[in-house]
mmCIF file of the N, C-alpha and C atoms, coordinates in Angstrom:
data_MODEL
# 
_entry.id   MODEL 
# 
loop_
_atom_site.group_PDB 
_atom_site.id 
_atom_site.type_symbol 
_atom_site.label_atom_id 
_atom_site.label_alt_id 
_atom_site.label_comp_id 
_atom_site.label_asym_id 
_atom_site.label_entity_id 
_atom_site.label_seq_id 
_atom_site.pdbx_PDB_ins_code 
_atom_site.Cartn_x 
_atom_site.Cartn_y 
_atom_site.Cartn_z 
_atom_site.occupancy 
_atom_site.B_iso_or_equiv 
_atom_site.pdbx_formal_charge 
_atom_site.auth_seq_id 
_atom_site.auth_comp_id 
_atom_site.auth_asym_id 
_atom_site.auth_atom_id 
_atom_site.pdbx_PDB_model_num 
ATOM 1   N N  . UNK A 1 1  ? 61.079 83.867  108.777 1.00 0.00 ? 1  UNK A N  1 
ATOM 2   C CA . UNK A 1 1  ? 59.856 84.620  108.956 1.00 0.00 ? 1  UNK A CA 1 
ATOM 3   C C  . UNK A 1 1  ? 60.108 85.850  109.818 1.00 0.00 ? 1  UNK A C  1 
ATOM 4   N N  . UNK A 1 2  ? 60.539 85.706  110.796 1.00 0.00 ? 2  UNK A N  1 
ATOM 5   C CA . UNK A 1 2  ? 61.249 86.871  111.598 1.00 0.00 ? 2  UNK A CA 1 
ATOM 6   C C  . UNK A 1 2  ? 62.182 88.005  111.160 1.00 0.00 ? 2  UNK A C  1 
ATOM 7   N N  . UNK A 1 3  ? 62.779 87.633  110.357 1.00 0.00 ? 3  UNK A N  1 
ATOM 8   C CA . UNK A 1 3  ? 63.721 88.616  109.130 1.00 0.00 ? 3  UNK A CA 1 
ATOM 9   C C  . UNK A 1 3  ? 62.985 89.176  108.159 1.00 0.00 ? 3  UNK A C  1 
ATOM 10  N N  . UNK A 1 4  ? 61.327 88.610  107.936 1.00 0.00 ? 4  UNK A N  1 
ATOM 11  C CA . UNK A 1 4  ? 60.907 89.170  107.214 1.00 0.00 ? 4  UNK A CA 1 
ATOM 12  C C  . UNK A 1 4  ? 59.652 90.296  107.663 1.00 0.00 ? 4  UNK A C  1 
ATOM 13  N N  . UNK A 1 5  ? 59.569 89.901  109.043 1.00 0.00 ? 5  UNK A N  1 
ATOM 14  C CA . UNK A 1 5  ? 58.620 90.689  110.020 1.00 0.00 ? 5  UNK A CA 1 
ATOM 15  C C  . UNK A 1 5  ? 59.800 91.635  110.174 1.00 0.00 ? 5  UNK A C  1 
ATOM 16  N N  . UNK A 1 6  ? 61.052 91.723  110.362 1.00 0.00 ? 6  UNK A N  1 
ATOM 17  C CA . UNK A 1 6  ? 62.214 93.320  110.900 1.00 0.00 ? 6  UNK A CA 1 
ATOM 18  C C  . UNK A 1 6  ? 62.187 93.709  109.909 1.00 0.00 ? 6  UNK A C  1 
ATOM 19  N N  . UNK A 1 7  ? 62.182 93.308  108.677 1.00 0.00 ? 7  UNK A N  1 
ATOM 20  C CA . UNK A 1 7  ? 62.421 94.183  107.797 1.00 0.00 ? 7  UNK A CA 1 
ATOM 21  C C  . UNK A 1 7  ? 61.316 94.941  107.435 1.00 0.00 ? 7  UNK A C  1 
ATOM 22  N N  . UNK A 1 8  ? 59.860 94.690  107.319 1.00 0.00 ? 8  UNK A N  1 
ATOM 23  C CA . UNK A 1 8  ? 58.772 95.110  106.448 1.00 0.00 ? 8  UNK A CA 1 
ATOM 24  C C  . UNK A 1 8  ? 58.424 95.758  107.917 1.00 0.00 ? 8  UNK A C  1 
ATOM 25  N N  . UNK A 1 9  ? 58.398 95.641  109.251 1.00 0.00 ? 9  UNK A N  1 
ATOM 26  C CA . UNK A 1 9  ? 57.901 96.230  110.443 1.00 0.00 ? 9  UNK A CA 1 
ATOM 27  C C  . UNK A 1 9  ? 56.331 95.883  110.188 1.00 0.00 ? 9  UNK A C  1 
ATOM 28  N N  . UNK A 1 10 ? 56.136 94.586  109.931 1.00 0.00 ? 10 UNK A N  1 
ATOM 29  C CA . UNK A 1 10 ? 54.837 94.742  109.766 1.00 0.00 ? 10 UNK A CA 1 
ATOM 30  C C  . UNK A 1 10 ? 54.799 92.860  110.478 1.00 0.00 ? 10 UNK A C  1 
ATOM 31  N N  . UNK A 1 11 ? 53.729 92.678  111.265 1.00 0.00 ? 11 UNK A N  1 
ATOM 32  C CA . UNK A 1 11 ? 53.752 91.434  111.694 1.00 0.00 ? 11 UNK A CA 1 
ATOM 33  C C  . UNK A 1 11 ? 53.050 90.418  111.114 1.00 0.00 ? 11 UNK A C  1 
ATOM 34  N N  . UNK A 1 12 ? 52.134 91.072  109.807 1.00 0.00 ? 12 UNK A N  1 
ATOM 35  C CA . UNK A 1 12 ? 50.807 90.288  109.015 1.00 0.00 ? 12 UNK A CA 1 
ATOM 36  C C  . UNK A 1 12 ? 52.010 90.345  107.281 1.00 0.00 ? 12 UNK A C  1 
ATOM 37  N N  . UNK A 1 13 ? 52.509 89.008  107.889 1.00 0.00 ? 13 UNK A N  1 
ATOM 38  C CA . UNK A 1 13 ? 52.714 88.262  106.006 1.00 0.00 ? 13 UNK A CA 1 
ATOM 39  C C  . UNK A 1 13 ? 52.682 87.522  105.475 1.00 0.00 ? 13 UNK A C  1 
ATOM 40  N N  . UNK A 1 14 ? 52.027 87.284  104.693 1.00 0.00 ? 14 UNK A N  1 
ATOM 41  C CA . UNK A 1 14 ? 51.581 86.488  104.099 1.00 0.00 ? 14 UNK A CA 1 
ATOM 42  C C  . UNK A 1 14 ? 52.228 85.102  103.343 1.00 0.00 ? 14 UNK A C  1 
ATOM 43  N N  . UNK A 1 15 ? 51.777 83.846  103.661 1.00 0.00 ? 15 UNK A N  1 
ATOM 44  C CA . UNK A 1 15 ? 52.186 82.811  103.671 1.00 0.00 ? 15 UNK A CA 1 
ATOM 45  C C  . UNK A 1 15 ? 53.000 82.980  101.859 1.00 0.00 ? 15 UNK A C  1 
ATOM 46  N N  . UNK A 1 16 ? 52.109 83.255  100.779 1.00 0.00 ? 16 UNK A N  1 
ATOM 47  C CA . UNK A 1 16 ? 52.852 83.323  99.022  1.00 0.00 ? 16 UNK A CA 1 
ATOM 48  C C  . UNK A 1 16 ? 54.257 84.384  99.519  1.00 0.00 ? 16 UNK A C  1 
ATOM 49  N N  . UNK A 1 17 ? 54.116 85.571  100.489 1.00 0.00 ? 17 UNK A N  1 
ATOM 50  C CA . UNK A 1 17 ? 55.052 85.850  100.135 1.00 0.00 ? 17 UNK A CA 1 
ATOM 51  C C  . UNK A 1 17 ? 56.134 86.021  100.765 1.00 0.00 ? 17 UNK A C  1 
ATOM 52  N N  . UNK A 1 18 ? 56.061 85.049  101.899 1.00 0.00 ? 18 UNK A N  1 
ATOM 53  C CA . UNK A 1 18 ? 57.254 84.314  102.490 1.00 0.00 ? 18 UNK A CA 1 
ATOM 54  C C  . UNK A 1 18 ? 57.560 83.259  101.439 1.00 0.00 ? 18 UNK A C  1 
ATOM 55  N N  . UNK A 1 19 ? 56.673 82.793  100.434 1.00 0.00 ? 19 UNK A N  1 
ATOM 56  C CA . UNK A 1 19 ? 57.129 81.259  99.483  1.00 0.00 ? 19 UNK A CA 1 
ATOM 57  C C  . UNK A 1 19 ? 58.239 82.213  98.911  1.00 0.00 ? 19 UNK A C  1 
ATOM 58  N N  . UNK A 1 20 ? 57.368 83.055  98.207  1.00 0.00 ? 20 UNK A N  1 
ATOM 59  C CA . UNK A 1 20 ? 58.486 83.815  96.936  1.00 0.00 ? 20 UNK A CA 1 
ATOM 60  C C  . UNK A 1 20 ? 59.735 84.427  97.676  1.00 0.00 ? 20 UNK A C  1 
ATOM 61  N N  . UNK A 1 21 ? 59.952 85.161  98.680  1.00 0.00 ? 21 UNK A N  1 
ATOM 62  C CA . UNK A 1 21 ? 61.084 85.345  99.359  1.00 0.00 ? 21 UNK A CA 1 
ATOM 63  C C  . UNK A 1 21 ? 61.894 83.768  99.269  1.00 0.00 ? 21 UNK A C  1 
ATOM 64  N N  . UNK A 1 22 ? 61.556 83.040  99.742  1.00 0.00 ? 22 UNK A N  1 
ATOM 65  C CA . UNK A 1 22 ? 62.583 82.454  100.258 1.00 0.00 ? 22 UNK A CA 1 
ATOM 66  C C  . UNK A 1 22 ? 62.837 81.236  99.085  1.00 0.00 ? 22 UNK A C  1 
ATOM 67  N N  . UNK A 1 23 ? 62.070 81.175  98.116  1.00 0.00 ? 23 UNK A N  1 
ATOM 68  C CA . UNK A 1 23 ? 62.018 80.599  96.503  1.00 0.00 ? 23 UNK A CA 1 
ATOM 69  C C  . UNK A 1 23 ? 63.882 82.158  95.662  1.00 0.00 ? 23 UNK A C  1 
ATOM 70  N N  . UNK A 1 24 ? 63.432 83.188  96.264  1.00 0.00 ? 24 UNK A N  1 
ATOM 71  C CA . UNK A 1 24 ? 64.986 84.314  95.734  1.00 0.00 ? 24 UNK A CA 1 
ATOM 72  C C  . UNK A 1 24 ? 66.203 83.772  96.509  1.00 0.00 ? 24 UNK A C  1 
ATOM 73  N N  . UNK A 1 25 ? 65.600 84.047  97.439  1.00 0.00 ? 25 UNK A N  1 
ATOM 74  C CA . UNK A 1 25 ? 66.776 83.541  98.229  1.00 0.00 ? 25 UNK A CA 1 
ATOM 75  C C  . UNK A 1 25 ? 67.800 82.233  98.214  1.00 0.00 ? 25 UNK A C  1 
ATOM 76  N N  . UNK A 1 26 ? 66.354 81.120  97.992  1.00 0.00 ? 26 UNK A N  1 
ATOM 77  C CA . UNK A 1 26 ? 67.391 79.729  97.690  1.00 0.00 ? 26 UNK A CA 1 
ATOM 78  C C  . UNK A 1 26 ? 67.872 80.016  96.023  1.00 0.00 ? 26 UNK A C  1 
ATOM 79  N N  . UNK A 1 27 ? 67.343 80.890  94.943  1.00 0.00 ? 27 UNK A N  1 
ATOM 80  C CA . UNK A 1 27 ? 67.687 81.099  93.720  1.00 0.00 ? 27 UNK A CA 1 
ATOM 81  C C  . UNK A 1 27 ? 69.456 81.993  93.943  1.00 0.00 ? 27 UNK A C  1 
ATOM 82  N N  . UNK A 1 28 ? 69.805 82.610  94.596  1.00 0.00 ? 28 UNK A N  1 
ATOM 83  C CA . UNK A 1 28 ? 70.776 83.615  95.153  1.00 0.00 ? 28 UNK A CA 1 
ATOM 84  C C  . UNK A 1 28 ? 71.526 82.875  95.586  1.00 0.00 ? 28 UNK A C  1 
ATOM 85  N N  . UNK A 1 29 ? 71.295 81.690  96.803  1.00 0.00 ? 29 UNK A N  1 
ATOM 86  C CA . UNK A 1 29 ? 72.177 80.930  96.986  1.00 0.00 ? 29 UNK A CA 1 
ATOM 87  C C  . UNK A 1 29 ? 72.590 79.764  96.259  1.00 0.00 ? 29 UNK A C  1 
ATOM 88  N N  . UNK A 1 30 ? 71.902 79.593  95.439  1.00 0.00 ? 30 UNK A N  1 
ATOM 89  C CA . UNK A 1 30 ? 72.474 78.373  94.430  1.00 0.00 ? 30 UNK A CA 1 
ATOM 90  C C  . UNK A 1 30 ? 73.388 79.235  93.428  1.00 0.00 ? 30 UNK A C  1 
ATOM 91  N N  . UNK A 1 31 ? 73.301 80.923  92.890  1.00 0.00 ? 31 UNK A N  1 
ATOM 92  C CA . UNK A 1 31 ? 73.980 81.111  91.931  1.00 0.00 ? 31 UNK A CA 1 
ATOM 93  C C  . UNK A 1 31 ? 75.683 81.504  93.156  1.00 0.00 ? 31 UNK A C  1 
ATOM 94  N N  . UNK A 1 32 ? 75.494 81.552  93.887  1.00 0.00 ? 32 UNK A N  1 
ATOM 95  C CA . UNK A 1 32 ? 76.280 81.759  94.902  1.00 0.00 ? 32 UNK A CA 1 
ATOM 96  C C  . UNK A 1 32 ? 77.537 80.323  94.780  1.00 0.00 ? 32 UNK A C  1 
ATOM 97  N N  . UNK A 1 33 ? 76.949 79.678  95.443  1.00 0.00 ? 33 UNK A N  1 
ATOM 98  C CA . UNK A 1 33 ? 77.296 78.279  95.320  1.00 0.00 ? 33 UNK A CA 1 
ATOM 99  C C  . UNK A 1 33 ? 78.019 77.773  93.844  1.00 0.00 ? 33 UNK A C  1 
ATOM 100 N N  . UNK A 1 34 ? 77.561 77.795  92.569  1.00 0.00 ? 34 UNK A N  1 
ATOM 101 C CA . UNK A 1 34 ? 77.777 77.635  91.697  1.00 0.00 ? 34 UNK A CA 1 
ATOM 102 C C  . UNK A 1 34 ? 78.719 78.409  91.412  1.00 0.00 ? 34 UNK A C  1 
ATOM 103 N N  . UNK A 1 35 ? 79.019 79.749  91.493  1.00 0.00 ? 35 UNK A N  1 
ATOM 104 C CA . UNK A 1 35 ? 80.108 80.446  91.474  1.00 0.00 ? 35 UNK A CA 1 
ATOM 105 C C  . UNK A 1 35 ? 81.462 80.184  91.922  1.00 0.00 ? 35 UNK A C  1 
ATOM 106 N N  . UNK A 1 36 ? 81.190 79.992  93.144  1.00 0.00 ? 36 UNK A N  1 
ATOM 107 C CA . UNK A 1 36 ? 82.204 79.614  94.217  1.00 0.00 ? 36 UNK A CA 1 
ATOM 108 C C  . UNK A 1 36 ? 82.973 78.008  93.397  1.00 0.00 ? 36 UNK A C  1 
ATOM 109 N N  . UNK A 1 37 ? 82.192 77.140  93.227  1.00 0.00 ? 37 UNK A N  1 
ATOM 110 C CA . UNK A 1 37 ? 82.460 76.254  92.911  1.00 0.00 ? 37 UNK A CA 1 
ATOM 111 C C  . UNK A 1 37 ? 83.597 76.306  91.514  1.00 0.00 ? 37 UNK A C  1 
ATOM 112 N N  . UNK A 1 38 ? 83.344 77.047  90.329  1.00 0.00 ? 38 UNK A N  1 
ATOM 113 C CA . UNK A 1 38 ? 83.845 77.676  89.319  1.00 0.00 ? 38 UNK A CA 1 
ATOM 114 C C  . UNK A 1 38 ? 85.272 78.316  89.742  1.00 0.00 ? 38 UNK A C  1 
ATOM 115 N N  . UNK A 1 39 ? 85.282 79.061  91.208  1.00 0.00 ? 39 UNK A N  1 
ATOM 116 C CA . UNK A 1 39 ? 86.695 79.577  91.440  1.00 0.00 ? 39 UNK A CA 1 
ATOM 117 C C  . UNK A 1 39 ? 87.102 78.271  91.493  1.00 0.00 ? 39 UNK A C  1 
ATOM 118 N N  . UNK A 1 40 ? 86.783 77.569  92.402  1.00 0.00 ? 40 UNK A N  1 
ATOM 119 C CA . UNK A 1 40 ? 87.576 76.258  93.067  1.00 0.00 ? 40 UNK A CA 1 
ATOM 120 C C  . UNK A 1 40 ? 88.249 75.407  91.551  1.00 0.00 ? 40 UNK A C  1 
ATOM 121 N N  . UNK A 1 41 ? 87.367 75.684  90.656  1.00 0.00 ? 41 UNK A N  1 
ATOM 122 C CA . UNK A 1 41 ? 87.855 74.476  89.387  1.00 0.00 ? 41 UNK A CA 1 
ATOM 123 C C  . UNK A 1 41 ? 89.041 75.813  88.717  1.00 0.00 ? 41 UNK A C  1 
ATOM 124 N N  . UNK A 1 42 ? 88.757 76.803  88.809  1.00 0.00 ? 42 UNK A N  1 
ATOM 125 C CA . UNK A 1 42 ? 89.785 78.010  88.426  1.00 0.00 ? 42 UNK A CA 1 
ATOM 126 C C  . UNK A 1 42 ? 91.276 77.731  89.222  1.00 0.00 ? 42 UNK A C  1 
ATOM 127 N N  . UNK A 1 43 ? 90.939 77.306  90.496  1.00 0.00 ? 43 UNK A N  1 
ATOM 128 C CA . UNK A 1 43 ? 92.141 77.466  91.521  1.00 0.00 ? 43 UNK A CA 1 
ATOM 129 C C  . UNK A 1 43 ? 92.682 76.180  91.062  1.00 0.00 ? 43 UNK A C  1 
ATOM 130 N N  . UNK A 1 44 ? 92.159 75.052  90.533  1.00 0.00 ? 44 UNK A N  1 
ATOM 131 C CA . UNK A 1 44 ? 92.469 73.870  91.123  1.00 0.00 ? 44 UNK A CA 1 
ATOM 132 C C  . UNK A 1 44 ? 92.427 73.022  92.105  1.00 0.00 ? 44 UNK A C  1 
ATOM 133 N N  . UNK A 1 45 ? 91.417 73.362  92.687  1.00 0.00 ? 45 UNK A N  1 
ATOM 134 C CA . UNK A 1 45 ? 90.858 72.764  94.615  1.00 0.00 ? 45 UNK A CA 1 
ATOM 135 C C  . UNK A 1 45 ? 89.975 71.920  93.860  1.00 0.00 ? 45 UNK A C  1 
ATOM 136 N N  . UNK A 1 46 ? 89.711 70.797  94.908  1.00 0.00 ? 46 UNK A N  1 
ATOM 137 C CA . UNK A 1 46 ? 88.912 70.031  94.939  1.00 0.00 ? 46 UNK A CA 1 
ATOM 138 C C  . UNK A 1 46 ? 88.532 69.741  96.292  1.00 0.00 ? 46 UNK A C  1 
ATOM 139 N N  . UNK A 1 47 ? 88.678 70.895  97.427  1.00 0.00 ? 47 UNK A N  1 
ATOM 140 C CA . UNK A 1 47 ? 88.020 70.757  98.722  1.00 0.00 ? 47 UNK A CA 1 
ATOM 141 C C  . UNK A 1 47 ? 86.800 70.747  98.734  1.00 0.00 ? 47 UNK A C  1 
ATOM 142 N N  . UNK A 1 48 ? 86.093 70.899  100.049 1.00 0.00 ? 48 UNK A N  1 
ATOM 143 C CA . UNK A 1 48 ? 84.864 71.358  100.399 1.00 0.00 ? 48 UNK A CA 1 
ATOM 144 C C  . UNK A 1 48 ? 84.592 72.761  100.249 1.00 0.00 ? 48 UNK A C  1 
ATOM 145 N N  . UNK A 1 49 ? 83.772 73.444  99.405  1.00 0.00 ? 49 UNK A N  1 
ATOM 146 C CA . UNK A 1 49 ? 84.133 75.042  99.899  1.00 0.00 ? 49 UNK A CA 1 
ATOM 147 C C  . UNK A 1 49 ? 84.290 75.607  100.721 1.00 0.00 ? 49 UNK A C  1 
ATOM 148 N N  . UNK A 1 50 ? 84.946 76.653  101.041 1.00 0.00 ? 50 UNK A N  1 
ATOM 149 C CA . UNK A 1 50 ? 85.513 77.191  101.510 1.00 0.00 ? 50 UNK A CA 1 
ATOM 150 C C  . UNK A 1 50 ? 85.135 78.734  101.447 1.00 0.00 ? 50 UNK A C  1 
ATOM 151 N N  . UNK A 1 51 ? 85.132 79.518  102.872 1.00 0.00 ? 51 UNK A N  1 
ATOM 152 C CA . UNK A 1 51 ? 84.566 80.621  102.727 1.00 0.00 ? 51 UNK A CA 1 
ATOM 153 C C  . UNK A 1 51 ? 85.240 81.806  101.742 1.00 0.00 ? 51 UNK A C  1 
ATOM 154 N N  . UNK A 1 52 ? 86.262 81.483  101.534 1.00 0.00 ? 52 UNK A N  1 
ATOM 155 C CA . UNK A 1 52 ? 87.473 82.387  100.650 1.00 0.00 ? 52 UNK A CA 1 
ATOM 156 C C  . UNK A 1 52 ? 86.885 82.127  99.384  1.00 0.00 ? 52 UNK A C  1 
ATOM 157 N N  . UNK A 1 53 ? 85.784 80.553  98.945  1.00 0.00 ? 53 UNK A N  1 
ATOM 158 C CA . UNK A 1 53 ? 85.639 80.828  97.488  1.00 0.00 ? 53 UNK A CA 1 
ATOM 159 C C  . UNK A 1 53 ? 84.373 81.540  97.719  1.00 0.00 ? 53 UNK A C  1 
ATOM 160 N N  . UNK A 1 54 ? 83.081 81.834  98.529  1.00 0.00 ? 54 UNK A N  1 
ATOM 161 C CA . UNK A 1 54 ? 82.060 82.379  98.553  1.00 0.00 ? 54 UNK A CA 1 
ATOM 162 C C  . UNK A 1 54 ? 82.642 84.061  98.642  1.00 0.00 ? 54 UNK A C  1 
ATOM 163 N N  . UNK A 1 55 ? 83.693 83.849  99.338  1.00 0.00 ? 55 UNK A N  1 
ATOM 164 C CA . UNK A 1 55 ? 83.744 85.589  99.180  1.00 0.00 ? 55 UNK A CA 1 
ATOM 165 C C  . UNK A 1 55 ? 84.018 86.242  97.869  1.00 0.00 ? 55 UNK A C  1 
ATOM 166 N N  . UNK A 1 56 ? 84.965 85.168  97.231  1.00 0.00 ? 56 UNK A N  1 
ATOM 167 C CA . UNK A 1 56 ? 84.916 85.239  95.593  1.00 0.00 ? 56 UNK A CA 1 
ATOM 168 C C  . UNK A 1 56 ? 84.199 85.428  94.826  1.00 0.00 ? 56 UNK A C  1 
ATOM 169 N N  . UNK A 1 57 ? 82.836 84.431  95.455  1.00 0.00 ? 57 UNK A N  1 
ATOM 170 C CA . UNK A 1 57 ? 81.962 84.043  93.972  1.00 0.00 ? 57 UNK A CA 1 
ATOM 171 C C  . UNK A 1 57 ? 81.084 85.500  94.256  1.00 0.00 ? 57 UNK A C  1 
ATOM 172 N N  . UNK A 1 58 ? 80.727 86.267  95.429  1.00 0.00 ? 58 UNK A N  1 
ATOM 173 C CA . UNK A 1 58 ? 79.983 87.394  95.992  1.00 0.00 ? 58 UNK A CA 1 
ATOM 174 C C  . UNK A 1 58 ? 80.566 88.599  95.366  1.00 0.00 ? 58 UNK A C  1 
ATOM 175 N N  . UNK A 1 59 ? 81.659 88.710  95.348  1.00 0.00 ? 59 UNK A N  1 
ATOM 176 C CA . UNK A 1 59 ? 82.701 89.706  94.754  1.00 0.00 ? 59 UNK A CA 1 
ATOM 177 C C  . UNK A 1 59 ? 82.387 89.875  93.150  1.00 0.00 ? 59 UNK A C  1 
ATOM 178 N N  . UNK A 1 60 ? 82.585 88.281  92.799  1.00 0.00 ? 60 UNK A N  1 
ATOM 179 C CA . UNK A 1 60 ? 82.203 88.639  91.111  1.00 0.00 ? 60 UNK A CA 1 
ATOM 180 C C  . UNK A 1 60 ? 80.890 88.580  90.789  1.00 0.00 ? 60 UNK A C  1 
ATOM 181 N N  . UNK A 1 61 ? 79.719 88.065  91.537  1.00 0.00 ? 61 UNK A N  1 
ATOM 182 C CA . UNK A 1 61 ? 78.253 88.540  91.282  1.00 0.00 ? 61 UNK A CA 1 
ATOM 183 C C  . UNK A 1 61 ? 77.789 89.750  91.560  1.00 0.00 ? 61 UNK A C  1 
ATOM 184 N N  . UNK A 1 62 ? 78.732 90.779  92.182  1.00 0.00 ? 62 UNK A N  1 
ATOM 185 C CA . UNK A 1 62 ? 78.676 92.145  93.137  1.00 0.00 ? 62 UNK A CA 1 
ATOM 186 C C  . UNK A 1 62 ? 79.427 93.038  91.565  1.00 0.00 ? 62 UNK A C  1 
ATOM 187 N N  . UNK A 1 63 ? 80.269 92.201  90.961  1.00 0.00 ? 63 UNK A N  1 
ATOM 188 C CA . UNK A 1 63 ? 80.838 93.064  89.888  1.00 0.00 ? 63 UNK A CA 1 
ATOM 189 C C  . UNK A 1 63 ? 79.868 92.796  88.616  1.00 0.00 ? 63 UNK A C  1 
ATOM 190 N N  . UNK A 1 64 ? 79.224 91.665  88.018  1.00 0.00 ? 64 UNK A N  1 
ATOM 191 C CA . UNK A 1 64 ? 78.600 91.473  87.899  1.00 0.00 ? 64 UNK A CA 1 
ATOM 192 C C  . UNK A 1 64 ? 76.982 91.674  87.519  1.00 0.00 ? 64 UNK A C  1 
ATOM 193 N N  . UNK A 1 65 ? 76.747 92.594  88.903  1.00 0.00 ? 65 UNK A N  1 
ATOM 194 C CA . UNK A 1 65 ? 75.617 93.286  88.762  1.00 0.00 ? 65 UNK A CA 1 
ATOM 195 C C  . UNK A 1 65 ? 74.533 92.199  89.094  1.00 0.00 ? 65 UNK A C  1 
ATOM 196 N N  . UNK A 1 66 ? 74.978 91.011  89.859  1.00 0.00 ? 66 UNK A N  1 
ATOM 197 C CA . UNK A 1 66 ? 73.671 89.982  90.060  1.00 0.00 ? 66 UNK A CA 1 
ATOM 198 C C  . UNK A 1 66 ? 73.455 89.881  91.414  1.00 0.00 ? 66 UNK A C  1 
ATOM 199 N N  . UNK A 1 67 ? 74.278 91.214  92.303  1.00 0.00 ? 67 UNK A N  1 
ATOM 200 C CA . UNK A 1 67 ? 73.440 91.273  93.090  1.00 0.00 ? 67 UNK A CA 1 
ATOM 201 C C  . UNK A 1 67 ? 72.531 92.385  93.614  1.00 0.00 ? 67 UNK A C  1 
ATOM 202 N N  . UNK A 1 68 ? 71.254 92.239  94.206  1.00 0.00 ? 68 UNK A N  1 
ATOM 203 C CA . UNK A 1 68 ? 70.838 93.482  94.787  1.00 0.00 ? 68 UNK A CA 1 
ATOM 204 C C  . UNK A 1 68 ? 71.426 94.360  95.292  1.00 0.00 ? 68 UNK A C  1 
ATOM 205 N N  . UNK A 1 69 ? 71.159 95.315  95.034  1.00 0.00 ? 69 UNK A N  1 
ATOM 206 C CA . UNK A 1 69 ? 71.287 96.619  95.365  1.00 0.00 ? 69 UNK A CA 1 
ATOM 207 C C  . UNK A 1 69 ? 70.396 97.106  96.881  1.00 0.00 ? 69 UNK A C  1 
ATOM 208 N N  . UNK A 1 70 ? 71.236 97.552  97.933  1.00 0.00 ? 70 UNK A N  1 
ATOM 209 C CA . UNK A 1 70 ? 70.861 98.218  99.102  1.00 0.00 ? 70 UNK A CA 1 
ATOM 210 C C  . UNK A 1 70 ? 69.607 99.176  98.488  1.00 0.00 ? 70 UNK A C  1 
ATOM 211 N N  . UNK A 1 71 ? 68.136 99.184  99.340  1.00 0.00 ? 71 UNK A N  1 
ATOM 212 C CA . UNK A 1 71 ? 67.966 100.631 98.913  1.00 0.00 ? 71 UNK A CA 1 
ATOM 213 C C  . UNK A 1 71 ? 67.968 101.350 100.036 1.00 0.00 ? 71 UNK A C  1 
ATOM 214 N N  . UNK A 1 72 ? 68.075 100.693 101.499 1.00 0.00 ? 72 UNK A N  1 
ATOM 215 C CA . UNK A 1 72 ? 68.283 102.002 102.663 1.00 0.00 ? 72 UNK A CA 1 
ATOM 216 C C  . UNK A 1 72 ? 69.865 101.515 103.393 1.00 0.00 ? 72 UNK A C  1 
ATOM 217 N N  . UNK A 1 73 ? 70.879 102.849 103.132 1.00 0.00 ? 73 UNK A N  1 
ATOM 218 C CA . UNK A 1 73 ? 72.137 102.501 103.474 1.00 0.00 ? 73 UNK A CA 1 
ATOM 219 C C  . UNK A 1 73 ? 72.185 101.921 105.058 1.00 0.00 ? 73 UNK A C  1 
ATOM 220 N N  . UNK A 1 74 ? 73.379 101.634 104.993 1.00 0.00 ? 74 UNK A N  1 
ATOM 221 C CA . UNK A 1 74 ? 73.595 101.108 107.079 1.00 0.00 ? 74 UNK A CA 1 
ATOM 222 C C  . UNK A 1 74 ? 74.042 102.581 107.418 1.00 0.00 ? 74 UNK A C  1 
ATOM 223 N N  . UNK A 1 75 ? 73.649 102.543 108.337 1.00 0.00 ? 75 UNK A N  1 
ATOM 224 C CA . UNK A 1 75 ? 73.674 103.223 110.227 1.00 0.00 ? 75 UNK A CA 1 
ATOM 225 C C  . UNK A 1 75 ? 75.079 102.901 110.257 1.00 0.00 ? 75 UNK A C  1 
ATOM 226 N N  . UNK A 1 76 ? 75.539 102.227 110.650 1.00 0.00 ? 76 UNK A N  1 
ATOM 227 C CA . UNK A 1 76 ? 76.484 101.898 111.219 1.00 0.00 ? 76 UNK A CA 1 
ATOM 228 C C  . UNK A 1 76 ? 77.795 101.031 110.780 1.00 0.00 ? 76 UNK A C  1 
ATOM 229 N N  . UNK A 1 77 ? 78.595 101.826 109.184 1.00 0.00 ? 77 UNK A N  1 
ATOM 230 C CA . UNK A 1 77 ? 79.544 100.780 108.837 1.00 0.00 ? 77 UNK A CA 1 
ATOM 231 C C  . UNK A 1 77 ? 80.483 101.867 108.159 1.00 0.00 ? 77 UNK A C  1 
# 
């Protein structure tokens, strides 16, 4: 809720659309997850994941095109 008050600068939000935020978000992290998982059967692992396969599975949803797009760049990178 707080991430969603810094971002909008607004302190009035509304209960549906904190649902639907965070209804994308767990949708983002499951295709996340599922990805990652796909390297691991690619690699041949059968660990716990591992942050090396999320950086993977981010990389190819980033090539992909399944993930959002920035629309105000960083300050500072």
């Amino acid at each position: 809720m707080q991430l969603l008050v810094s971002i909008t600068g607004s302190q009035k939000i509304s209960m549906p659309t904190t649902i639907v935020v965070s209804g994308i978000a767990k949708m983002f992290v499951g295709e996340l997850v599922e990805t990652a998982r796909v390297v691991m059967t690619e690699r041949r692992e059968s660990d716990p994941i591992r942050p090396s396969h999320i950086r993977e599975a981010y990389r190819r949803l980033k090539l992909e095109g399944r993930v959002p797009k920035r629309s105000v760049p960083r300050l500072f990178c």
